[in-house]
Each structure stands twice: as structure tokens, then as C-alpha cells.
C-alpha positions in Angstrom: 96.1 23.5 33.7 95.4 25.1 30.2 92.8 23.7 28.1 92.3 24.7 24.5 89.1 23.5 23.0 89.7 22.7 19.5 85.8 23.0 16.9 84.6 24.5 19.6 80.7 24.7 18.5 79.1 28.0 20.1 76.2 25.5 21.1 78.3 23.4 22.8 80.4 25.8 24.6 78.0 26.8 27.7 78.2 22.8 28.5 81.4 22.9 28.7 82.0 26.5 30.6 79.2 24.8 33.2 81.3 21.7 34.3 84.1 23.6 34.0 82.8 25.8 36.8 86.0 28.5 36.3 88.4 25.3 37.9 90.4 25.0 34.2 91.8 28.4 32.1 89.8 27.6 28.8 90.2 28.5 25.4 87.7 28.2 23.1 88.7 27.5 18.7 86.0 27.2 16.5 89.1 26.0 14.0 89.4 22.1 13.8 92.8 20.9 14.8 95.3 20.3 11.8 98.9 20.6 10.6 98.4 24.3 10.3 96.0 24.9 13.6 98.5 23.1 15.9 100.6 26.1 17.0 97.7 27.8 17.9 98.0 25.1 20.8 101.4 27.0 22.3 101.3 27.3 26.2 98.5 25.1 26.7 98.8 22.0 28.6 95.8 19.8 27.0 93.5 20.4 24.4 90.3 19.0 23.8 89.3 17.7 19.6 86.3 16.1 17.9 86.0 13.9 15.4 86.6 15.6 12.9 90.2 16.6 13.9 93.4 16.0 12.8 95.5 14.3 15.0 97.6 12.6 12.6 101.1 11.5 13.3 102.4 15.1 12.3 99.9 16.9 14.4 101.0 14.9 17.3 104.6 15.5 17.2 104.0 19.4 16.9 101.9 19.6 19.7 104.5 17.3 21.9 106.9 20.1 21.0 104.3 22.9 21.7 104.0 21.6 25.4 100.9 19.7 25.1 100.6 16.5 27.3 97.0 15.8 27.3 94.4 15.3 24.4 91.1 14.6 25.8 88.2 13.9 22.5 84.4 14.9 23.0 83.5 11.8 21.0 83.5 8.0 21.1 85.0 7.2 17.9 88.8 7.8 17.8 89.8 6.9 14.4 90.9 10.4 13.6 94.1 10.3 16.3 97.0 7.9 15.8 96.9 6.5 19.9 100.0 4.2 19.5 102.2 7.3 18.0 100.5 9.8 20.8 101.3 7.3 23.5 105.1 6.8 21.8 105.4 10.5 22.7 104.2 10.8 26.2 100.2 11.8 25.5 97.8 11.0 27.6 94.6 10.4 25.6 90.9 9.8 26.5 87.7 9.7 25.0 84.0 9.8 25.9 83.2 6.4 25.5 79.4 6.3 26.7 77.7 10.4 26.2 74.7 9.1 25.2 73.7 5.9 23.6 69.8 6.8 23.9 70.7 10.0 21.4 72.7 8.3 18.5 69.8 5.3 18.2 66.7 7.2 18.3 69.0 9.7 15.7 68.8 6.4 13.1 64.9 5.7 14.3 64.3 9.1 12.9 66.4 8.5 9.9 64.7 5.3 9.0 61.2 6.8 10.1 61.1 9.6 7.9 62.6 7.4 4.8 59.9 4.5 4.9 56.8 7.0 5.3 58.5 9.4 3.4 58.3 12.0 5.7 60.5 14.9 4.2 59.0 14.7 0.7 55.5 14.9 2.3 56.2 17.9 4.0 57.6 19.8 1.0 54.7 18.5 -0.5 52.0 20.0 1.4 54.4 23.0 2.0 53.2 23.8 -1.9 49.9 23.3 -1.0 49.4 19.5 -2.8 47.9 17.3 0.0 48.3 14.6 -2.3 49.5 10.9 -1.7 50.7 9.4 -4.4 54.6 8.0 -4.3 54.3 8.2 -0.6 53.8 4.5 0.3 55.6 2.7 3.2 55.5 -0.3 5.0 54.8 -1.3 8.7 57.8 -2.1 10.7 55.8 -4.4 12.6 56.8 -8.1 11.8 59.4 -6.9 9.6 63.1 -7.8 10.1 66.0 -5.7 11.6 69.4 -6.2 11.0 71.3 -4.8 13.7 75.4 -4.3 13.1 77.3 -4.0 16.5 75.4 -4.8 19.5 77.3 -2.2 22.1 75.9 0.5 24.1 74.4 2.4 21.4 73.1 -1.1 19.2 71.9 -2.3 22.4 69.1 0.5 22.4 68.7 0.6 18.8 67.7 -3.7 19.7 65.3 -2.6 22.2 63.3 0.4 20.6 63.1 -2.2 17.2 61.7 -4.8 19.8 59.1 -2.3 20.6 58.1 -1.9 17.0 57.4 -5.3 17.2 60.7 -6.3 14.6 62.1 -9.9 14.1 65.6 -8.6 14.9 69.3 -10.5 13.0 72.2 -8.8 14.9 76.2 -9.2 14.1 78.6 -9.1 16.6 81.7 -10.4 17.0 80.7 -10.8 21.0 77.2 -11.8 21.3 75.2 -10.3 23.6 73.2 -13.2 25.7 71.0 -10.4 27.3 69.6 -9.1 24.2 69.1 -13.2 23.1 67.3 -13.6 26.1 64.7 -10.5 26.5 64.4 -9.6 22.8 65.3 -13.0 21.2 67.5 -11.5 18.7 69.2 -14.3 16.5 73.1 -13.5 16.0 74.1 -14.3 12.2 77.0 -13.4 10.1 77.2 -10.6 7.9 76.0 -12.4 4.9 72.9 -13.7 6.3 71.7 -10.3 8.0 71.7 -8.9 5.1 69.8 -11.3 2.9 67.2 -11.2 5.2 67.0 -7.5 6.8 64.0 -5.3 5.5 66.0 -2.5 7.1 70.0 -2.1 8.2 71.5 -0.4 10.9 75.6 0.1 11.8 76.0 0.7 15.0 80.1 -0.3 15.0 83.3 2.0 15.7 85.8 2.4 12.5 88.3 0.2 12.7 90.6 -2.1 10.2 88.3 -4.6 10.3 85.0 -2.4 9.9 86.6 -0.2 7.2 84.5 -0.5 3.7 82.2 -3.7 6.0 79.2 -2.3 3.7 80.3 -2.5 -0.1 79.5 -4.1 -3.2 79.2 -7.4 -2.5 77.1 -6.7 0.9 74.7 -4.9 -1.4 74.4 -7.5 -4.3 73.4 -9.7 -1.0 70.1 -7.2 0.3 66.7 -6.9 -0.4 65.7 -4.2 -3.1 63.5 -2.3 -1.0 66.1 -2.7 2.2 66.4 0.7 4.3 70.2 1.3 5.4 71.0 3.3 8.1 74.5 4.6 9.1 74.8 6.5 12.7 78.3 4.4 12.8 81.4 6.4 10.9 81.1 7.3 7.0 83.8 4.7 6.3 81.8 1.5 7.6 80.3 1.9 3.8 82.0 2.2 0.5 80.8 5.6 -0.9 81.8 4.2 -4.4 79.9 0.9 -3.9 76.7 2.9 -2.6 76.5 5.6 -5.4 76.3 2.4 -7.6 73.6 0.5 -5.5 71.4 3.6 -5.4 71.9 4.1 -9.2 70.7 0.5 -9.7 68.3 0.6 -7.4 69.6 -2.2 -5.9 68.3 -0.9 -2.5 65.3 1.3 -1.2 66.9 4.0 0.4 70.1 5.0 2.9 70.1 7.1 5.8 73.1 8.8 7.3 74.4 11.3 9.9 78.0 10.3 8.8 80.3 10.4 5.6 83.1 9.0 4.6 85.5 12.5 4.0 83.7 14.7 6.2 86.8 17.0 6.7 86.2 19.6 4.9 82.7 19.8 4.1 80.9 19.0 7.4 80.5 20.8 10.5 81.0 24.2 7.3 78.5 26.5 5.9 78.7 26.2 2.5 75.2 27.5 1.4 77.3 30.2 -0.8 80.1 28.3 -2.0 79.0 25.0 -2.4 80.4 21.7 -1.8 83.6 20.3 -3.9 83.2 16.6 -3.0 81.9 15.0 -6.3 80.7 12.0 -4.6 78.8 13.9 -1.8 77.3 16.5 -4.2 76.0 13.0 -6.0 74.9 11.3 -2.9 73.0 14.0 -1.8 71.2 14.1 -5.6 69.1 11.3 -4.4 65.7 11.4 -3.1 65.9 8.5 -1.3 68.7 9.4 0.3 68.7 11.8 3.8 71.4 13.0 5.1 72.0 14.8 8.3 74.8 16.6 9.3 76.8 14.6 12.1 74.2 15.6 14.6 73.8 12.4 16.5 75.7 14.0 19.9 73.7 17.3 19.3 71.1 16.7 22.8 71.0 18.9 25.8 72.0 15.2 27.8 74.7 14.0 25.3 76.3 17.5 25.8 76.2 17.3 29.4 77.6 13.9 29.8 80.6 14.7 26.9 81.1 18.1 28.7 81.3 16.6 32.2 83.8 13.8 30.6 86.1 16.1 29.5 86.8 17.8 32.5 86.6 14.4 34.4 89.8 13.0 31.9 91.3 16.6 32.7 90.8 15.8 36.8 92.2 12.5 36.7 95.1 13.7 35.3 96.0 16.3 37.0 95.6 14.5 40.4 97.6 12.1 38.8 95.0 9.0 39.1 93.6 6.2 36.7 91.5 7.4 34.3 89.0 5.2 33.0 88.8 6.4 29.2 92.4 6.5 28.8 93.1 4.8 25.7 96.1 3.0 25.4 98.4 0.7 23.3 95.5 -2.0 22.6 93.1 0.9 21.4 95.5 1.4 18.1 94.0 3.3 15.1 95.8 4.0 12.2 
């Protein structure tokens, strides 16, 4: 079999080549996958895309023409692929369901860490030689309330670590988790009421119809001022629109995010010469209380390993024509 590896990060690719170990021909793109990029896939049998692909309905028929069969994604998320069109055509498709939910939680700890004890501007501060305090005032987490949204694998963790701050902890979810009742005694609520009384916000919940725009205006109105929210989730769980106007009211204390809303085309780019073209990210980002990272969530030495050693473990199950357990399928629909 043929693999071509589709943003193929040059940080990423020795994981890969190692479970490889020389069984699959691989190809390595550092071009995401698109309308333009699909032919590139010609005489390949699978291909491998992140999140940040396109695997639209377009893209899919082109590479059903091109010979492709199999599309296996180093992510979780699979909003970007149309599954119920892929499997219309005869694709296989699988994902990486569970890389590392360790990485992606203690990803938003920093994030909401280095917002409530203001950690970046503190260390630009005393980078210009002022050792001053002043506007660098936080708050204990200890005895203040965490809202958790989604209580999977990766909002499971992000439960426990908060425990161990010694949080009160609301969680939403439309399957409760009686586990985390039971040794954290988290107290499941509906949206409305984690968000009244959350000191700080997390999203920890895949992009889907339902969970499109689940963070905007009214969900704001609803917060504490001084509420931290965290996004580690997808870009579109929050209304860019609605946020740009909460930050410019100040009706909330600050917003930390590894994801965006229209990342295509601006992330996973150097664009320290050029510049960004997105009006809305250029304003997000004009913020101080805002930090943004750059999708970096997967970026561990562990998470790499365990998304490298899915991907050829989809590939294997295939090709020895047996079940493979993160094949997604008609119920897994995203449009």
C-alpha cells in the first residue's frame, strides 16, 4: 500500500517514519489537502490529513477517481471530511479518537494559568527590566468554581487536575458521567446554569451541529465579568463575532484558545512577513487578555507517538481486511 501524508509537519514526520518501520511506501506533503492539492494524491492508495484539511464533498470525489480508498486523520475531530459522502463512494475513513487526552487538558491548564496570574505580560515585563507588580493581580483557583463543557476523555482529565486545585467543579454533558459525580462530586447542570456560576470555562466538546456557535451572545450576557474561558475544543464551539463584542465590553475577564474558528489559511502558516488577512483574528489577537496558541494541543512527544502508531494501525486493519475500531461510519455524519 501507498500512503501519502497530507500537512505533513517536519516535527512530526520521524513519528510517523518510526511506526512505519519501512512496512508502508510513504510520501510525505507539507501542502494541506484541497480542491487543488488532490491530484497530487495520483497512484496512492490512502492518504493520511489533519484537521485542517479539506476533505469536502469535491475533494472526495477527486480522490475516488485518483484511486484513493483509504483516508486515515491524525486527529480526533473530524468535522473537516464529509463521512456520509466518503462512505457513499467507497472510503474507508478512521480517525485517532483517543492520542492523548493528558496533552489537550493540561494545554487549557496552561492557558488559563498564565491568564489569571498573568504570566505572559509579567515576563515581557521583567524582560525590560521593570520588576514591577502592578495590573498583575489574580485570583486563587482554590474554592473557585469550574465549569467543565463535555466530560469525555479529554474533559475527564481536565475534571480531575481542577479537583486537585481544590475547584467546586459544574460540568455539561449530554451523558453524565457517574464516575466523575462520584470521586470528584462534580454537579451536572445545563448550559445556562454553568455559566452563571463558573469563575472559569472550559470546552472540551467535538464540533458538531449541535455544538456549532454553543458559546455566543447570549451564553456570554449569562457569565461572570471576570469569568476565564478556555477553548482546547474546535474554533467554532464559540461565536468569533459574539466574542470580539464580549471582550470589547468587557463582559468577561479574559479567553484562552489553541483553536479558531477559520483556521484554514492562517494557521499551521508563517506569516511573520506577510501578515494575517483575517479581520476578526487580527482583532482578536489585539487583546491583552486574550492568548492564543497555535493549534498545538497534539504537539507532545506521547500524543505523536500514539497518533503516529494509529495511523498505521487504521492502514493494517485495512489491508488485512479486518475491523477497524476508529472506522467512522454512517452515524458519525459531519457536514
Amino acid at each position: 500500500m501507498k500512503l501519502l501524508v497530507y500537512s505533513a509537519k517536519e516535527y512530526e514526520i520521524p513519528f510517523l517514519a518510526a511506526a512505519n518501520n519501512n512496512k508502508y511506501r510513504v510520501s510525505y506533503l507539507q501542502e494541506a489537502l484541497d480542491t487543488n492539492t488532490a491530484i497530487k494524491a495520483v497512484g496512492f492508495d490512502a492518504i493520511s490529513i489533519f484537521s485542517g484539511d479539506d476533505a469536502s464533498l469535491l475533494v472526495l470525489e477527486k480522490l475516488r477517481e485518483l484511486g484513493v480508498r483509504y483516508i486515515t486523520l491524525r486527529s480526533a475531530g473530524y468535522n473537516n471530511i464529509y463521512i456520509k459522502a466518503a462512505k457513499q463512494l467507497g472510503l474507508k475513513v478512521a480517525n485517532t479518537p483517543e492520542y492523548s487526552p493528558n496533552a489537550i487538558a493540561e494545554l487549557a491548564i496552561g492557558l488559563l494559568l498564565a491568564l489569571n496570574r498573568k504570566i505572559i505580560p509579567a515576563n515581557d515585563r521583567v524582560h525590560s527590566y521593570n520588576f514591577l507588580q502592578d495590573g498583575l493581580v489574580g485570583f486563587d483557583l482554590n474554592n473557585k468554581t469550574a465549569g467543565i463543557i463535555g466530560t469525555g476523555k479529554i474533559g475527564s482529565v481536565m475534571v480531575k487536575i481542577m479537583h486537585g486545585f481544590g475547584c467546586k467543579i459544574l460540568a455539561c454533558d449530554i451523558n453524565p458521567n457517574n464516575v466523575l459525580v462520584q470521586k470528584y462530586n462534580v454537579n451536572y447542570v445545563n448550559l445556562e446554569e454553568l455559566c452563571t456560576g463558573s469563575d472559569m470555562i472550559s470546552l472540551h466538546v467535538p464540533l458538531t451541529g449541535e455544538t456549532h456557535y454553543m458559546i455566543r451572545d447570549i451564553q456570554f450576557r449569562k457569565m461572570k465579568k471576570n469569568v476565564i474561558l478556555v477553548n482546547t475544543a474546535r474554533g467554532a464551539v464559540v461565536d468569533t463575532k459574539a466574542l470580539l463584542l464580549a471582550l470589547e465590553k468587557d463582559m468577561i475577564g479574559a479567553y484562552g484558545t489553541d483553536v479558531y474558528e477559520k483556521e484554514r489559511g492562517s494557521f499551521f502558516q508563517d506569516h511573520s512577513k506577510d501578515g494575517i488577512k483575517d479581520p476578526h483574528l487580527v482583532k482578536l489577537l489585539s487583546y491583552p487578555n486574550v492568548l492564543l496558541t497555535p493549534h498545538q494541543g497534539f504537539v507532545t512527544k506521547e500524543a505523536l507517538t500514539n497518533i503516529a502508531a494509529t495511523t498505521f494501525y487504521n492502514l493494517d486493519c485495512w489491508t488485512r481486511d479486518i475491523v477497524c475500531k476508529n472506522e467512522l461510519g454512517y452515524e458519525a455524519i459531519s457536514s
